[in-house]
C-alpha positions as CSV (number, residue, x, y, z in Angstrom):
1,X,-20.2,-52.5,-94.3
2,X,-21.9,-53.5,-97.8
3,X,-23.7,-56.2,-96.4
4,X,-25.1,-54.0,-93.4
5,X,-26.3,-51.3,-95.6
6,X,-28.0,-53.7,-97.4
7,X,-29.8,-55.7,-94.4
8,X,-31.0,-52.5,-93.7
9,X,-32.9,-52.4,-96.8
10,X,-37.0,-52.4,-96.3
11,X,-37.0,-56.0,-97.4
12,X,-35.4,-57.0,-94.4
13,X,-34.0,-60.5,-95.9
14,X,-31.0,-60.2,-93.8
15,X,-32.6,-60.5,-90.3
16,X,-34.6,-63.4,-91.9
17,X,-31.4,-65.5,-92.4
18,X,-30.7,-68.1,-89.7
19,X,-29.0,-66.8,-86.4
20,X,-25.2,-68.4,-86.8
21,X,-25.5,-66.6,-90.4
22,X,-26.4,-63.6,-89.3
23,X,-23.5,-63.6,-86.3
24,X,-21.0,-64.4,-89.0
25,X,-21.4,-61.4,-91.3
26,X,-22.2,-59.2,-88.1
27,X,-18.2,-60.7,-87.2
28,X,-16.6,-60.4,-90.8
29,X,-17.8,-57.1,-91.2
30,X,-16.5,-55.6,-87.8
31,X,-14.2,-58.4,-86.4
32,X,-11.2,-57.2,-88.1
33,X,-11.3,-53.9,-86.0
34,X,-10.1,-55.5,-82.6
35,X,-7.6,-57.8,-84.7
36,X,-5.8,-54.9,-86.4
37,X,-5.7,-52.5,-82.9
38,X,-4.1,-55.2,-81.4
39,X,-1.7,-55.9,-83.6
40,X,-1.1,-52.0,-84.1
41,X,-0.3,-52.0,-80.5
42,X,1.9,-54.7,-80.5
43,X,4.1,-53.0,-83.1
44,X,4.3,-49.3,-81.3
45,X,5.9,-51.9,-78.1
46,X,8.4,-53.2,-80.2
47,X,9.7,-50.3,-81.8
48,X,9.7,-48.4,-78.2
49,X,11.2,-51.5,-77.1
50,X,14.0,-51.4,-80.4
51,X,14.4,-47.6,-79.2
52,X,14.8,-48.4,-75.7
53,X,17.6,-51.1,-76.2
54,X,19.7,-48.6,-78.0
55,X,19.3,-46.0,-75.8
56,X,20.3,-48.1,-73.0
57,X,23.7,-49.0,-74.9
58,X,24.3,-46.0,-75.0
59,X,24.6,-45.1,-71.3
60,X,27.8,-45.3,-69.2
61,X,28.3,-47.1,-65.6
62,X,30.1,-46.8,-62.5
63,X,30.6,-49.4,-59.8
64,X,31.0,-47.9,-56.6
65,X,32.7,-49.9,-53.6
66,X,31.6,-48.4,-50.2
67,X,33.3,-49.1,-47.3
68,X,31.0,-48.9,-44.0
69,X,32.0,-46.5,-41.0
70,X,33.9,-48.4,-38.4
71,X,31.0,-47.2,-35.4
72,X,28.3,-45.5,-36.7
73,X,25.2,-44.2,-34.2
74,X,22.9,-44.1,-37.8
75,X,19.6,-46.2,-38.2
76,X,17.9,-47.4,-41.0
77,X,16.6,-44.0,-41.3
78,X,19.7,-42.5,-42.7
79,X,19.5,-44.9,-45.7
80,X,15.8,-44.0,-46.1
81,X,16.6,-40.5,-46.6
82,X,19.0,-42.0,-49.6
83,X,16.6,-43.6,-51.3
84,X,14.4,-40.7,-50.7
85,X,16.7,-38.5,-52.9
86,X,17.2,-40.3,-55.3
87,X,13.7,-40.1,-56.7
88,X,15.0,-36.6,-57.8
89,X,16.0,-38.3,-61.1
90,X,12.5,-39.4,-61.9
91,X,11.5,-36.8,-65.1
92,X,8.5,-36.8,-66.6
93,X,9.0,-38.2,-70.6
94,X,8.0,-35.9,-73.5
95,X,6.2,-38.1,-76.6
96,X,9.7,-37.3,-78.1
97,X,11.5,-38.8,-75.6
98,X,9.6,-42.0,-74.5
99,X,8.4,-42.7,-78.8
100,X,11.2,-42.0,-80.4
101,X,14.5,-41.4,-78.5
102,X,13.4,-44.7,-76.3
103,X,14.7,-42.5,-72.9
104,X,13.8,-44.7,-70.3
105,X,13.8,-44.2,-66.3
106,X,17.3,-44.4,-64.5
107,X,18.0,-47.8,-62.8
108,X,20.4,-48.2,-59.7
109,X,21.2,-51.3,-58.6
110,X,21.9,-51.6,-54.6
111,X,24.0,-54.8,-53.7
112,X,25.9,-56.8,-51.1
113,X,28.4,-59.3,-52.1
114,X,30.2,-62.1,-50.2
115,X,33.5,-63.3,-51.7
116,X,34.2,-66.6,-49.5
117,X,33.1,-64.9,-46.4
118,X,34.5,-61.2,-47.1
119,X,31.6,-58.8,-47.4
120,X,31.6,-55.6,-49.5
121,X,28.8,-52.9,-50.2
122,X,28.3,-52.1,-53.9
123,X,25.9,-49.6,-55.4
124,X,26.0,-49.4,-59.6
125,X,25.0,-46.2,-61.1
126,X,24.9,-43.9,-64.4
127,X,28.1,-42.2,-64.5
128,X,25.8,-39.1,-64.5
129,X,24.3,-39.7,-61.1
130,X,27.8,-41.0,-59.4
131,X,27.8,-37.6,-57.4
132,X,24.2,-37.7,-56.3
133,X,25.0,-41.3,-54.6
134,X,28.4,-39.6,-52.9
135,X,26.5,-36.8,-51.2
136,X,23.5,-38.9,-50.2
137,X,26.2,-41.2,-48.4
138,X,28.4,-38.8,-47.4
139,X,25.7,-36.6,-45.9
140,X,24.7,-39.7,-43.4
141,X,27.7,-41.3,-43.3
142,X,31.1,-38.7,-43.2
143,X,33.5,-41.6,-42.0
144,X,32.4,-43.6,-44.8
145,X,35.3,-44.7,-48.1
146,X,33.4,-44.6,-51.8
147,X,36.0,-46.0,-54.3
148,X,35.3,-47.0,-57.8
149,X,35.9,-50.8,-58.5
150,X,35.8,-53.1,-61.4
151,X,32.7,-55.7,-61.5
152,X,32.8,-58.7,-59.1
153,X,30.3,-60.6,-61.5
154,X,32.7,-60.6,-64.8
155,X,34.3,-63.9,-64.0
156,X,30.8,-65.7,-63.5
157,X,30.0,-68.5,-66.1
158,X,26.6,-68.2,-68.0
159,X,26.6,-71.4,-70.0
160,X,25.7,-74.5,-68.1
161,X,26.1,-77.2,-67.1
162,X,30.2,-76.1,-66.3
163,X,33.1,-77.7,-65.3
164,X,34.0,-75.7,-62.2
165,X,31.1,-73.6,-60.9
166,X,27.8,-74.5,-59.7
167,X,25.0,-72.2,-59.2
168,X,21.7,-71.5,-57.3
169,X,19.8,-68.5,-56.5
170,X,16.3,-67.4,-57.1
171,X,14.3,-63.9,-57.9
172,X,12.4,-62.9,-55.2
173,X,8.6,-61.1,-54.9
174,X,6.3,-60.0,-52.7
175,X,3.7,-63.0,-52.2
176,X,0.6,-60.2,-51.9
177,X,-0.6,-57.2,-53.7
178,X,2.1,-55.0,-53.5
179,X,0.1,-52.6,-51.8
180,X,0.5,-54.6,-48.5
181,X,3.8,-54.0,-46.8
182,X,6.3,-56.3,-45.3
183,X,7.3,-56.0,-41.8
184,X,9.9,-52.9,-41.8
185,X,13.1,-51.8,-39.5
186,X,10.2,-49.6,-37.2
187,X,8.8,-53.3,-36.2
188,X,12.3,-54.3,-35.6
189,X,12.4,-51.5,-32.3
190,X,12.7,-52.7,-28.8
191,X,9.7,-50.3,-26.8
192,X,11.3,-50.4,-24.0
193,X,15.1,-49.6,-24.9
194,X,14.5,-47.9,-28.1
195,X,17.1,-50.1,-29.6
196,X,16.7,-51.3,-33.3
197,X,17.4,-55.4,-33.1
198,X,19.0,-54.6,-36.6
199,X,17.9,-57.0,-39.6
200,X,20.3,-56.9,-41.8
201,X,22.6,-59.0,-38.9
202,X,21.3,-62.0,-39.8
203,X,22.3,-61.2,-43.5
204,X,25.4,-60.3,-43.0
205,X,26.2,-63.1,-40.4
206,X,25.3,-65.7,-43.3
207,X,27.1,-64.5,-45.9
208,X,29.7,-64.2,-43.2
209,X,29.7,-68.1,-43.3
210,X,30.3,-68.6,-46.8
211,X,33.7,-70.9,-47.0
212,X,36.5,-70.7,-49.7
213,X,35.4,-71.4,-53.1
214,X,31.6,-69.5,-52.1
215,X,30.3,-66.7,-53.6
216,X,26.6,-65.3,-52.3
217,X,25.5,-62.0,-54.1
218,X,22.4,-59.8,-53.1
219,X,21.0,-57.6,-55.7
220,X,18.0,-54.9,-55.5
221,X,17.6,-52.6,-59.1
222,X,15.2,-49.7,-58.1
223,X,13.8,-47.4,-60.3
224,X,11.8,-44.4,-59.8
225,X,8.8,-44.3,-62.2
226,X,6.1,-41.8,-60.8
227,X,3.5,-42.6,-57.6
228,X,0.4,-43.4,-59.4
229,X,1.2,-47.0,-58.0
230,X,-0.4,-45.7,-54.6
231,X,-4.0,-45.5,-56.4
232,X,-4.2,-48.9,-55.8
233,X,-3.9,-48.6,-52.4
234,X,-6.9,-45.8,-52.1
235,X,-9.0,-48.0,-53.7
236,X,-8.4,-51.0,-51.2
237,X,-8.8,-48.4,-48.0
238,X,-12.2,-46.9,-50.6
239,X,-13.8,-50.6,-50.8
240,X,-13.0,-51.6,-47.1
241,X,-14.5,-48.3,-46.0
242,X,-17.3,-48.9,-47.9
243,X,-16.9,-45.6,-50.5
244,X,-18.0,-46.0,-53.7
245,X,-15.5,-45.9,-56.4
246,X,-15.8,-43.0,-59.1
247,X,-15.1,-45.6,-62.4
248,X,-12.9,-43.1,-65.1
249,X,-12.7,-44.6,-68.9
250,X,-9.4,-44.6,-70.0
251,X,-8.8,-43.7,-74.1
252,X,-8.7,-47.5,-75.0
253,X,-12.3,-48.1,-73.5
254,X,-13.8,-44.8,-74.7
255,X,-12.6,-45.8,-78.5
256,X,-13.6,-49.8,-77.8
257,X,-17.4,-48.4,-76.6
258,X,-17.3,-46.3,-79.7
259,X,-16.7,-48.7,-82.0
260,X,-18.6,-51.4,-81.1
261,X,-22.1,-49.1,-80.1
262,X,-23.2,-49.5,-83.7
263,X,-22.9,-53.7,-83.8
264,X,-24.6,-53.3,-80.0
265,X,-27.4,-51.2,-81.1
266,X,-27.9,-53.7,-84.7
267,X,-27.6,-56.9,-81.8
268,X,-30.2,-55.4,-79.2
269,X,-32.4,-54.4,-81.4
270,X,-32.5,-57.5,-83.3
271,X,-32.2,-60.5,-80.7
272,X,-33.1,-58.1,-77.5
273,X,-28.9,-59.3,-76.9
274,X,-26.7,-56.1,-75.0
275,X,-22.9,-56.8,-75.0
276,X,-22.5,-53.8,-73.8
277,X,-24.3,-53.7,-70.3
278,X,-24.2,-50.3,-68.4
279,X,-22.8,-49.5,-65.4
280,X,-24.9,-51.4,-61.7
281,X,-24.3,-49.3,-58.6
282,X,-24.6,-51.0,-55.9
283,X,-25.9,-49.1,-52.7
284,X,-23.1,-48.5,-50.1
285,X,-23.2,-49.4,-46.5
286,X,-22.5,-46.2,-44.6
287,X,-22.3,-48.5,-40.9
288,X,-19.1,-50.1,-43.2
289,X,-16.0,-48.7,-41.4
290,X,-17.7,-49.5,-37.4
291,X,-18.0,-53.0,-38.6
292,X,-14.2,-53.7,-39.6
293,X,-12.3,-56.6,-37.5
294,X,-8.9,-56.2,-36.1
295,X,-6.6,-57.3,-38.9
296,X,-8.8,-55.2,-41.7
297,X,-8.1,-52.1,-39.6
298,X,-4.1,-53.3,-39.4
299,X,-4.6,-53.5,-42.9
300,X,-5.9,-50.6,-43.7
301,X,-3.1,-48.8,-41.4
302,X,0.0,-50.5,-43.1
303,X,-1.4,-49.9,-46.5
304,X,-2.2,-46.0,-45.7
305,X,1.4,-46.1,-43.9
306,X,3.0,-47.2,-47.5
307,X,1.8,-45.1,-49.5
308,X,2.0,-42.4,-48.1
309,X,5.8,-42.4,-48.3
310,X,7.8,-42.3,-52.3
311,X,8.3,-45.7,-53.7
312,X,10.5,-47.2,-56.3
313,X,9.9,-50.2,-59.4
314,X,11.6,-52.9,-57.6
315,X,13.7,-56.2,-58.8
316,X,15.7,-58.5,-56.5
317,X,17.3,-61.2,-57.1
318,X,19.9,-63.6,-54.8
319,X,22.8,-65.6,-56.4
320,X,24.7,-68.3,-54.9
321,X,28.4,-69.4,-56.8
322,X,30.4,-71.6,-55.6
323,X,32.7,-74.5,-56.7
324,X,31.7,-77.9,-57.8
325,X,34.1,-78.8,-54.2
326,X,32.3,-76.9,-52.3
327,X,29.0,-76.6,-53.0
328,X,26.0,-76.8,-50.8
329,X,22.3,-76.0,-52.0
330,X,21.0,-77.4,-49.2
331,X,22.7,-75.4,-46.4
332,X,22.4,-72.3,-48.6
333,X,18.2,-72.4,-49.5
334,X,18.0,-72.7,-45.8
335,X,19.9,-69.4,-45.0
336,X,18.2,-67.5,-47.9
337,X,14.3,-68.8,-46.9
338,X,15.6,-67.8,-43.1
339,X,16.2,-64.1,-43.7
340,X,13.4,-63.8,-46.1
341,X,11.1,-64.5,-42.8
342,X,12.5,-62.2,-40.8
343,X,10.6,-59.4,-43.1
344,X,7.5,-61.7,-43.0
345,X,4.3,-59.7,-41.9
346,X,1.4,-62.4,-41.9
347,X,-1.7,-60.0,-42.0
348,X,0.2,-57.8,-44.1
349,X,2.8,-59.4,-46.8
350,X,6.2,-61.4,-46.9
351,X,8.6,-62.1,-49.3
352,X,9.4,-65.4,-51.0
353,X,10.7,-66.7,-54.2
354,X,10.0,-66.5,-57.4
355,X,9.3,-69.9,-58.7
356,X,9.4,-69.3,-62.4
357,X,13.4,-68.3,-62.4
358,X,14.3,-70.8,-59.5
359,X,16.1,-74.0,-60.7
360,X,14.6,-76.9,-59.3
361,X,15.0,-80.5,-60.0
362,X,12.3,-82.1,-58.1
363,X,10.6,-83.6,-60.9
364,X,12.0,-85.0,-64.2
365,X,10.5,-82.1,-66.4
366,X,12.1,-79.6,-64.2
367,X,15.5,-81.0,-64.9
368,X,14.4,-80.2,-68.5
369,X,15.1,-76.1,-68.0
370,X,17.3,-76.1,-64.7
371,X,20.5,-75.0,-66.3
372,X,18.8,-73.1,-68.6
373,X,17.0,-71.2,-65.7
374,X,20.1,-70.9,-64.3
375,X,22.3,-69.2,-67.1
376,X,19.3,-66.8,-67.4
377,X,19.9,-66.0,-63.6
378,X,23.6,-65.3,-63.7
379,X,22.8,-63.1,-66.7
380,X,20.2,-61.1,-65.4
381,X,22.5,-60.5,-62.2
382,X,25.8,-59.6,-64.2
383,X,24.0,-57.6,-66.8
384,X,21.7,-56.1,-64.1
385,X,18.8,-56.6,-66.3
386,X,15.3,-54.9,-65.9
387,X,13.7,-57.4,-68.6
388,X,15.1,-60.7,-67.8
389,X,12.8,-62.4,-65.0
390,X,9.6,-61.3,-63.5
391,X,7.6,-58.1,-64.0
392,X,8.7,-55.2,-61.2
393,X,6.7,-55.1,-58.0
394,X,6.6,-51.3,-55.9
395,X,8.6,-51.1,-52.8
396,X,8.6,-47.8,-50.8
397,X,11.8,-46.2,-49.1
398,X,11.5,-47.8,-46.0
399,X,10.8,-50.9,-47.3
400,X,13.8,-50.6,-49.2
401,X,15.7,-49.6,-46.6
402,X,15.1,-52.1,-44.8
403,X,16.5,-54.6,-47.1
404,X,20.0,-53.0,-47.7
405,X,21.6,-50.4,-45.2
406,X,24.5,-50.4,-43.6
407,X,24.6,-52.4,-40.2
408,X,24.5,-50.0,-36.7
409,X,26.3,-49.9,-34.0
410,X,24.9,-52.6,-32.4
411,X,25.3,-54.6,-35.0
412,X,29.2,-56.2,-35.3
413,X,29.1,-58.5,-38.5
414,X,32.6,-60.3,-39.1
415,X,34.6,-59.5,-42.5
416,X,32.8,-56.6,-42.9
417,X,34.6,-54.3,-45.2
418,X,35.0,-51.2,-43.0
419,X,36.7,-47.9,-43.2
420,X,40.2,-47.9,-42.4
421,X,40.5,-43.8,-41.2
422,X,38.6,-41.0,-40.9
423,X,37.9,-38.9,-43.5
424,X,39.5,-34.8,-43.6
425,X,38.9,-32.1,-45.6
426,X,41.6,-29.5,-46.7
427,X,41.4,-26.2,-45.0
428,X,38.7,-23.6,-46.4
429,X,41.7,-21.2,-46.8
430,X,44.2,-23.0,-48.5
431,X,45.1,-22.0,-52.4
432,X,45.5,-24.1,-55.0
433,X,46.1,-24.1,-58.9
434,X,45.1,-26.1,-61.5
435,X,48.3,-25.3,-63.7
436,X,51.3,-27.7,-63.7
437,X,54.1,-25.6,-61.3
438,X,57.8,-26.5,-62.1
439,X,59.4,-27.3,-59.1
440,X,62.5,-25.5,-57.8
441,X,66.0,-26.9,-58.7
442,X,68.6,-28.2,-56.7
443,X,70.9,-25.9,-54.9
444,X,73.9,-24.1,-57.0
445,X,77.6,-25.9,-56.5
446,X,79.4,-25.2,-53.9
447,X,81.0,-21.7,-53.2
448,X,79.0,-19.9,-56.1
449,X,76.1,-17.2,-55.4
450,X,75.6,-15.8,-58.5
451,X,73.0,-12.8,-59.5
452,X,69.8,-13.6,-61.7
453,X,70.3,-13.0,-65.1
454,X,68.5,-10.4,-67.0
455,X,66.6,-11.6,-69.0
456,X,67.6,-11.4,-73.2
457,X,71.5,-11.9,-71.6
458,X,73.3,-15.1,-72.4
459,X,74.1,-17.5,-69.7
460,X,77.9,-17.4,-68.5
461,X,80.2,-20.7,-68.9
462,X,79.9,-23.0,-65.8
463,X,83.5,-23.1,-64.6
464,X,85.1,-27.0,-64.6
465,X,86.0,-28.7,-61.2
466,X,88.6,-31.2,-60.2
467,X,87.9,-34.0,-57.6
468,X,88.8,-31.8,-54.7
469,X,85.8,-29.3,-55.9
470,X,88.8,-26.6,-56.6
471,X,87.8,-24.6,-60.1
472,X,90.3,-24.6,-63.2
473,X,93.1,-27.1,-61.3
474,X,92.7,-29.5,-64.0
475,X,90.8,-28.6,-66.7
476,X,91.0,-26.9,-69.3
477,X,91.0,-23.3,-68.5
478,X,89.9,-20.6,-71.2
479,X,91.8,-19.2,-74.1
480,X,93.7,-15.9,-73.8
481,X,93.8,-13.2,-76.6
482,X,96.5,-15.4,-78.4
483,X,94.5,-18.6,-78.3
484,X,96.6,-20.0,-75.7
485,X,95.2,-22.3,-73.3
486,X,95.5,-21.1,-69.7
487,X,96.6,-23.5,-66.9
488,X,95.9,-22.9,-63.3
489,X,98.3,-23.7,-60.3
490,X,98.2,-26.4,-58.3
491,X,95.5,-24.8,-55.9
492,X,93.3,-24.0,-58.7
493,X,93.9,-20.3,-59.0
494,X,94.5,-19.3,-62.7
495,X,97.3,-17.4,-63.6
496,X,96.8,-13.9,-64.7
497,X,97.3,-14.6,-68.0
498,X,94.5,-16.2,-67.9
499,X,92.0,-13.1,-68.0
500,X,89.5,-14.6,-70.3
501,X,88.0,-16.7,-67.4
502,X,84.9,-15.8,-66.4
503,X,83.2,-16.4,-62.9
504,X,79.8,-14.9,-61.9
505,X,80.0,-12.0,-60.0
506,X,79.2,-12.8,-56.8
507,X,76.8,-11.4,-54.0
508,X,78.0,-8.3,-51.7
509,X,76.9,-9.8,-48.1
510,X,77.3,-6.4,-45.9
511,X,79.0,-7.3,-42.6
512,X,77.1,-6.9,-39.6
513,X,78.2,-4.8,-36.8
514,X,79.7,-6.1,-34.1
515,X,77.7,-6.7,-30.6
516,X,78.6,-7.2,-27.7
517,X,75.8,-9.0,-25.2
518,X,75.9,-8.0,-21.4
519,X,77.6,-10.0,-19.0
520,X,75.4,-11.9,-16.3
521,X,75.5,-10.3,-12.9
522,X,76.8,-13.8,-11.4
523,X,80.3,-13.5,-13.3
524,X,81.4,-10.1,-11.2
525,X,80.9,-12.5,-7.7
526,X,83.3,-14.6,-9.4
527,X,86.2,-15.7,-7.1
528,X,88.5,-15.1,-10.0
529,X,89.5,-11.1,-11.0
530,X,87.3,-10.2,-14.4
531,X,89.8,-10.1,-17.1
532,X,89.5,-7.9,-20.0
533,X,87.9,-8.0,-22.9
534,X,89.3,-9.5,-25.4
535,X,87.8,-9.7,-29.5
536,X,86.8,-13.4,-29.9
537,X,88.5,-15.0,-32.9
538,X,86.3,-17.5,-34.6
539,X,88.7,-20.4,-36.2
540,X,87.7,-21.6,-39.0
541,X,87.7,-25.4,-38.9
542,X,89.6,-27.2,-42.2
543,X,87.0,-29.0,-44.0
544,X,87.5,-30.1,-47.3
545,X,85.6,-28.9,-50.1
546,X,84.3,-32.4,-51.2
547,X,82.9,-33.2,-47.8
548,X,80.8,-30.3,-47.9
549,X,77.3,-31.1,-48.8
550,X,75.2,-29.0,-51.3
551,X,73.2,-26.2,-50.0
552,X,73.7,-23.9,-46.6
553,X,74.2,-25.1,-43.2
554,X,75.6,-23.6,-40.2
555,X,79.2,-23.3,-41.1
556,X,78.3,-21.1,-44.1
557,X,75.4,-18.8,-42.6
558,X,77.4,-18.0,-39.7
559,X,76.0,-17.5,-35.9
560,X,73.7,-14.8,-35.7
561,X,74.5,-10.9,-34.9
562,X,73.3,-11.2,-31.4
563,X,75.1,-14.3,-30.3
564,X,78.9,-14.4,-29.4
565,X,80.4,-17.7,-29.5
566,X,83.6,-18.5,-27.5
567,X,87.1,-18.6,-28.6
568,X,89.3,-21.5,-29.0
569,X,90.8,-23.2,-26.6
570,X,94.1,-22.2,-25.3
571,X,97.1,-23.4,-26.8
572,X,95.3,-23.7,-30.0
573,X,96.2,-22.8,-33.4
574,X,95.4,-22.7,-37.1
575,X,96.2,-25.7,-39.6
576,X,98.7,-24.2,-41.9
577,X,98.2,-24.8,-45.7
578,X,100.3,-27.4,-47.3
């Protein structure tokens, strides 16, 4: 600043000095301001990205194993409206939040795995979003089973070369400007049938095909981060259409003009040099839009089509495991670069790999990093990692669904896992507690119905019983007033000297009256004479008290006061006692 003030002295020796002099105090004197924003800005990244990484370690998981309906009549559709609600955890960051706590985003991670030909649906959330994943699934799909289930990936290796595994996989991108989509399940429509020839088939058929020892896993991480991505797209439709673009300087460019008007002013008028041209507006052709050709319109129609629906921040990556026995790049790239073009669009975009994190050993110097691109692979899969790879591309919901949904009905992939049942509700109506209920106990011994206790009274002695189930017979009996031990006889009655026993009072069971049911018009047409009536006499079979079960059955409950049982036979009579 010194040595412009002073070649702004009348003198005017500073302009006099040669031209590469005169550039090299202009740069000494201002150049440092660039160099220190710059490196300013690089240290606000790193602490939000120091910030970030502990928030992040902070957050708990869920894995969540889904089991597909067994025939489901849902398209693509129903998964769209998934996606679709999930952008209800997008929040908008305060300077609190996003500078200092590091909050970032929520990331879910969609996935299909094969496990040597067995196919299961995963999707890993926040613990804090698990129900907002059940009710989006359970609201299309009600058959469907969501269990929790450990992670498939833990047993992967991440150091090679290795002595068992091998691996291959790639991360995959969109090969256009994102703002092109790839060909979606509403191409995939038959016109005339209104069928959808279902995309994900193909998928599922080749990871169907994966032997023992195989392992293919499919992986898509979306995360919902606002829809100023679909700017991008008006200013494509803007430019084709021939409407010029209204330019808005962002803070950064404001402060850069700022700075660097004085040096600009010095330089033009000086040399007659301007590094800071204005803006040129070139006139736009209004006749534009009639003179589009046929694949700018069907541009210009996919492009409006994508975004006008919500999109996500999109990673996907593809990794194939399998042992050293077994393994076969060759026949897997092929089945991976095969369902990749069924989503190709060529006038609007396809998907394809990302070369920078696929191992390939073509040429010497890619030997060089192939195992070390492919440890960085398995760890950005296990770890689902939104740094490790390339940058995120946008993907909107039906471009999203269209790469993972459950297969329809048409669609019968083997080793699918399916639900097993149908999934019930209890009734509306039906109580329940959250308290721990002690069950009832078993029933009381046999021939004792005691009262209930009052409550504050001590419980009475439990009388002792012999092997027959006959009280006091052998046992000891109690004490009377002399401290004599009282002995029953030999059927177990106690003598009465033994008046200190005590037995619970039992239950006074009021006898019914007796009743005496109609006889049946048939039995007076009887060739025999009607007898008269005599009272029935219920025998009482001998059964011995220790083959008497626990509880009541029909021998102790009686028949009921409106049934009269026959008598016993004739000639029969009671056991007598021995």
């Amino acid at each position: 600043m010194l040595v412009l003030a002073a070649s702004l002295t009348p003198q005017g020796t500073f302009w006099e000095q040669p031209i590469d002099v005169v550039l090299n105090q202009i740069l000494i004197s201002f150049g440092w301001i660039p160099i220190v924003i710059v490196l300013m800005w690089g240290f606000i990244l790193m602490w939000q990205n120091y910030r970030q990484g502990i928030y992040v370690s902070g957050l708990r998981w869920v894995l969540l194993a889904i089991d597909v309906p067994t025939a489901t009549e849902q398209s693509p559709k129903a998964v769209e409206n998934l996606f679709a609600q999930l952008y209800g955890s997008y929040s908008s960051l305060t300077w609190k939040e996003k500078w200092i706590i590091g909050k970032v985003q929520p990331v879910f991670s969609f996935e299909i795995a094969s496990t040597e030909g067995y196919i299961q649906f995963y999707v890993r959330t926040q613990v804090r979003y698990r129900d907002v994943i059940e009710a989006g699934i359970y609201a299309q799909y009600p058959d469907a089973e969501i269990t929790e289930a450990d992670d498939y990936t833990s047993w992967a290796p991440t150091h090679f070369p290795g002595e068992l595994y091998e691996v291959w996989g790639s991360e995959l991108e969109t090969k256009k400007p994102y703002i092109f989509p790839i060909r979606t399940y509403v191409e995939f429509e038959d016109k005339l049938t209104g069928e959808i020839k279902d995309p994900m088939s193909q998928i599922l058929e080749g990871m169907a095909k994966m032997k023992p020892g195989e392992h293919y896993w499919y992986q898509i991480l979306v995360q919902p981060n606002g829809n100023d991505w679909r700017k991008e797209g008006e200013k494509f439709i803007n430019k084709v259409f021939g409407v010029e673009e209204k330019h808005k300087k962002g803070m950064l460019e404001t402060g850069f003009n700022t700075v660097m008007s004085v040096p600009n002013a010095v330089l033009d008028q000086a040399l007659g040099i301007n590094v800071m041209p204005g803006e040129h507006h070139e006139d736009a052709d209004q006749w534009k839009a009639f003179k589009l050709t046929m694949t700018e319109r069907e541009q210009v129609d996919g492009v409006l089509r994508k975004i006008g629906k919500v999109g996500f921040m999109v990673k996907i990556r593809q990794v194939y495991v399998a042992d050293k026995k077994v393994y076969d790049k060759n026949a897997r790239t092929a089945f991976v670069k095969g369902f990749l073009a069924i989503f190709t669009h060529l006038n609007w975009n396809y998907i394809g790999l990302y070369g920078h994190s696929t191992p390939k050993d073509d040429y010497f110097w890619q030997r060089w990093v192939y195992t070390e691109k492919q440890a960085k692979l398995v760890k950005g899969y296990k770890y689902r990692s939104w740094g490790i790879g390339r940058n995120p591309f946008w993907l909107n919901v039906e471009e999203l669904a269209t790469l993972w949904h459950f297969p329809t009905v048409s669609a019968k992939p083997p080793l699918v896992r399916r639900a097993e049942a149908k999934r019930g509700e209890p009734p509306v109506g039906l109580p329940f507690t959250m308290e721990e209920v002690e069950l009832p106990k078993g029933p009381p011994k046999p021939g004792l119905i005691a009262r209930p206790r009052q409550l504050g009274t001590p419980p009475p002695p439990e009388p002792e019983y012999d092997e027959h189930g006959h009280g006091g017979g052998h046992g000891k009996g109690h004490g009377d007033s002399h401290g004599k031990a009282g002995h029953g006889d030999a059927h177990g009655k106690p003598h009465a000297a033994s008046h200190a026993t005590v037995h619970p009072e039992p239950l006074e069971v009021p006898e019914a009256p007796p009743v005496h049911l109609p006889q049946h018009p048939s039995a007076h047409q009887d060739s025999h004479p009607a007898t008269p009536h005599k009272p029935v006499v219920h025998a009482v079979p001998a059964v011995h008290e220790s083959e008497r079960e626990a509880g009541l059955d029909a021998t102790d409950m009686g028949p009921p006061a409106d049934i009269q049982l026959p008598g016993p036979p004739p000639g029969w009579k009671p056991e007598e006692p021995e």
